[in-house]
C-alpha positions in Angstrom: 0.0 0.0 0.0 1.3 3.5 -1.0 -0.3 5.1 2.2 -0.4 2.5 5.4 -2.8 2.1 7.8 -1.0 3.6 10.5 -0.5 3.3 14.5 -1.9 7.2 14.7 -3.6 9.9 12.9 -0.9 12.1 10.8 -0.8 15.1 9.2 -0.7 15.4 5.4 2.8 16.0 4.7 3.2 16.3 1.4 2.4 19.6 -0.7 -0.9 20.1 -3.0 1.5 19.8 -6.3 3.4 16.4 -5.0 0.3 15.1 -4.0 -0.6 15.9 -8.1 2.6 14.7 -9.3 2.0 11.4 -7.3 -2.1 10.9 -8.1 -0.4 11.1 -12.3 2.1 8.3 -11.3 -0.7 6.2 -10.5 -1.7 4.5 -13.5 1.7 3.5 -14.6 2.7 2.3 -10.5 -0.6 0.1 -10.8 0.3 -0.8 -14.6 3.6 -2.8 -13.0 1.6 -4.0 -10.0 -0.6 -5.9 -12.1 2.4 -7.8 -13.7 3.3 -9.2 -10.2 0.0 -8.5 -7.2 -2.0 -11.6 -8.8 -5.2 -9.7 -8.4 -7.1 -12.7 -10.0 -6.0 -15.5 -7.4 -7.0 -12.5 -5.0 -10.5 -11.9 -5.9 -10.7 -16.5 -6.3 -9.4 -16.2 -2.5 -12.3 -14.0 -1.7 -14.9 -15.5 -3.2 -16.0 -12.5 -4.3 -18.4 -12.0 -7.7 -21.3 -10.0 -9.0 -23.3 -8.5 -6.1 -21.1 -9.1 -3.3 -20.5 -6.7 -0.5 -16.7 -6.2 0.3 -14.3 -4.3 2.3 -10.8 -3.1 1.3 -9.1 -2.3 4.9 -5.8 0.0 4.6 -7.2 1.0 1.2 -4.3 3.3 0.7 -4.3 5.0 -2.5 -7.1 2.4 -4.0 -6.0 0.0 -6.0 -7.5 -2.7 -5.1 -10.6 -0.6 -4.1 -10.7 -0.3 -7.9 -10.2 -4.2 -9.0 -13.0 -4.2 -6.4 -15.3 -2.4 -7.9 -15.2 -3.5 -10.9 -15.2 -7.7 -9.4 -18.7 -6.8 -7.6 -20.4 -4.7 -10.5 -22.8 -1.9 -10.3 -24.9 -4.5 -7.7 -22.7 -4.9 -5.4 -20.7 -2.8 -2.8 -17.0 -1.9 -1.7 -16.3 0.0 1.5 -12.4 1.5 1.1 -11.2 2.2 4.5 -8.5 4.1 5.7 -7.6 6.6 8.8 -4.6 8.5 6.3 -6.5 11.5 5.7 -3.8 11.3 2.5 -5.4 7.6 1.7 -8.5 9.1 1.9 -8.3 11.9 0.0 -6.6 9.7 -2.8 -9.5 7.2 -2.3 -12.1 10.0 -3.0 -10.6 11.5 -6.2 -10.3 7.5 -7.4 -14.2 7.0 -6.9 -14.6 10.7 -8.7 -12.5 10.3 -11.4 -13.6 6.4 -12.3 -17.2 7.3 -11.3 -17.0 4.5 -8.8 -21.1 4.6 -7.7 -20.5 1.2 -6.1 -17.7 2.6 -3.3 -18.0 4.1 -0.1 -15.1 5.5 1.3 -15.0 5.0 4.8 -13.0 7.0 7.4 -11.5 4.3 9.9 -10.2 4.3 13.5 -6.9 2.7 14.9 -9.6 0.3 16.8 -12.6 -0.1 14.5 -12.9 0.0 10.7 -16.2 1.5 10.8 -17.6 -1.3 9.0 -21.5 -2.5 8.9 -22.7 -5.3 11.1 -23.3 -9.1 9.8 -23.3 -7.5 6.0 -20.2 -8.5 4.3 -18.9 -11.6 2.4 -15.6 -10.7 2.6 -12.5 -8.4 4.1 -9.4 -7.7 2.4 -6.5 -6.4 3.9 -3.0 -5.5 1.7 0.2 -4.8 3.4 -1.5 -2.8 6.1 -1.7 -5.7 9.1 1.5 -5.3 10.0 0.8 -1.6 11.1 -2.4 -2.0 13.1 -1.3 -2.0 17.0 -5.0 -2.3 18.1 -5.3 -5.7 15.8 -7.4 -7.2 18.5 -9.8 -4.5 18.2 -10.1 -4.5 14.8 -10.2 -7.9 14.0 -13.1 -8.5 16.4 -14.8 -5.5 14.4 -13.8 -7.1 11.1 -15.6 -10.9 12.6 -18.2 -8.8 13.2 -18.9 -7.2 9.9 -18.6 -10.4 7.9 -21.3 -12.5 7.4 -21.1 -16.3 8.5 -18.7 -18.2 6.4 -17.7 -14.2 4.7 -13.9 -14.6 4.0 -10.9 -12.7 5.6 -8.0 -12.1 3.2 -5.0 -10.8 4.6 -1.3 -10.2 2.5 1.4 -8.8 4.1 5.4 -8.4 3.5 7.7 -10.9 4.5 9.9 -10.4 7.5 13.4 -11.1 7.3 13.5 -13.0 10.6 9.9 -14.8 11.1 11.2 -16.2 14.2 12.0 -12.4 15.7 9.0 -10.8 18.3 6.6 -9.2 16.8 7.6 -5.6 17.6 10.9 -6.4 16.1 9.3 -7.7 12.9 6.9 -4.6 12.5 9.6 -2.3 13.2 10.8 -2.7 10.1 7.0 -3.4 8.3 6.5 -6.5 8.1 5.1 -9.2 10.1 5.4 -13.4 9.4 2.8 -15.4 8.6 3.1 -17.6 11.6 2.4 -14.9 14.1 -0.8 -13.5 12.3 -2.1 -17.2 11.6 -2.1 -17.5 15.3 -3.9 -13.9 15.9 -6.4 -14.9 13.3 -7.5 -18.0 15.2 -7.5 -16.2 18.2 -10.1 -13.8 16.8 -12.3 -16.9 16.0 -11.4 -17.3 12.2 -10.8 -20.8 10.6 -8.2 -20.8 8.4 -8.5 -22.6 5.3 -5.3 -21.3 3.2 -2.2 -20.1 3.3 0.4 -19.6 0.8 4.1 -18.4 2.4 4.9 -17.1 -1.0 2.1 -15.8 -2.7 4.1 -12.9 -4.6 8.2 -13.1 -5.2 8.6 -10.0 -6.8 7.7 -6.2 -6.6 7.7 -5.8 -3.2 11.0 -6.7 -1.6 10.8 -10.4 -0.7 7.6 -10.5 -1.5 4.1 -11.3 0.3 2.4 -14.4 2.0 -1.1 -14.6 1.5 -3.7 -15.8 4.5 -7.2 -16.9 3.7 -9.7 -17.1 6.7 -13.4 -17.1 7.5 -16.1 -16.5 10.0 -17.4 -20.1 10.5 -21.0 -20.6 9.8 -23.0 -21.6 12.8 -24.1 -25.2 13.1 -27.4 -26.2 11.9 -29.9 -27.2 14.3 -30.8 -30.9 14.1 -34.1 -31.2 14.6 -35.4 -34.7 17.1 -38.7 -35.8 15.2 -40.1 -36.9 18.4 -40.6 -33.2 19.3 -42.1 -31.8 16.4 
């Protein structure tokens, strides 16, 4: 993600005309990112097609709010969430300029994404777990927004040390696969993928990918006798 979701609210640094010079990058940045993200084994992970509700969590500057929108269709509904006031101001020219009627761009909180109750088949979050000191918080927010059996997607960098502490591994932005397996299943998710290597270029050494999901409750087995 260009803009990170980050441990506290900061102030836009940047000046009116980089923040032009970088929205004009854009197109060509996401042009090489397509050769390496995997955006279609992405979108298969989330089980994601026409008429689903999703979230993009640590949106950043949108792109893959816009693979997103355009996955879900005019009936369906992407929520881009960020607390960058940068992010989000990127994120609203994106749904301007591509005329995105099928985004809501949501202002988050370090604790809670902001997201709607029970309502969404799935939750994607790029290279932006890593950053989120309240993950507890949010991921009992994000279990609570997704419907039962909605899918949790998470990708993140790839520490150079897995085996180092946590705060040593985010330090440096990153965070190993093994320690947010364990969060995930701590939240309540079942995991049903992972993939230690899901991108080896473009990013460094890359990304692993995590697939999780709110399990659906048990059906209720009715006894005969007491109908």
């Amino acid at each position: 993600m260009l803009a990170r979701w980050l441990p506290a609210w900061l102030p836009l640094a940047c000046s009116l005309p980089a923040l032009t010079l970088q929205a004009q990058a854009l197109p060509a940045q996401n042009h090489v990112r397509d050769g390496w993200q995997r955006v279609p084994d992405v979108m298969t992970a989330l089980s994601v097609d026409a008429g689903s509700r999703v979230a993009d969590v640590g949106a950043g500057s949108g792109y893959f709010t816009l693979h997103l929108s355009r996955e879900v269709g005019s009936s369906g509904r992407v929520f881009a969430v960020d607390i960058s006031e940068r992010a989000l101001d990127q994120l609203a020219r994106l749904v301007q300029n591509e005329r995105l009627e099928n985004v809501e761009v949501v202002r988050g909180a370090i604790d809670d994404p902001g997201l709607p109750e029970r309502s969404l088949d799935a939750v994607l979050v790029v290279d932006a777990y890593h950053e989120m000191t309240e993950y507890e918080a949010i991921l009992a927010a994000v279990y609570g927004a997704l419907k039962p059996g909605g899918r949790l997607v998470i990708l993140d960098l790839v520490p150079p040390d897995s085996s180092a502490a946590r705060d040593r591994q985010t330090a440096n932005h990153r965070l190993g696969l093994s320690v947010v397996e364990g969060e995930i299943r701590a939240a309540g998710f079942e995991v049903i993928e992972r993939d230690p290597r899901f991108t080896t270029s473009g990013r460094g050494s890359g990304q692993w990918m995590l697939v999780a999901r709110r399990a659906a409750p048990p059906r209720l087995k009715l006894n005969p006798g007491h109908l």
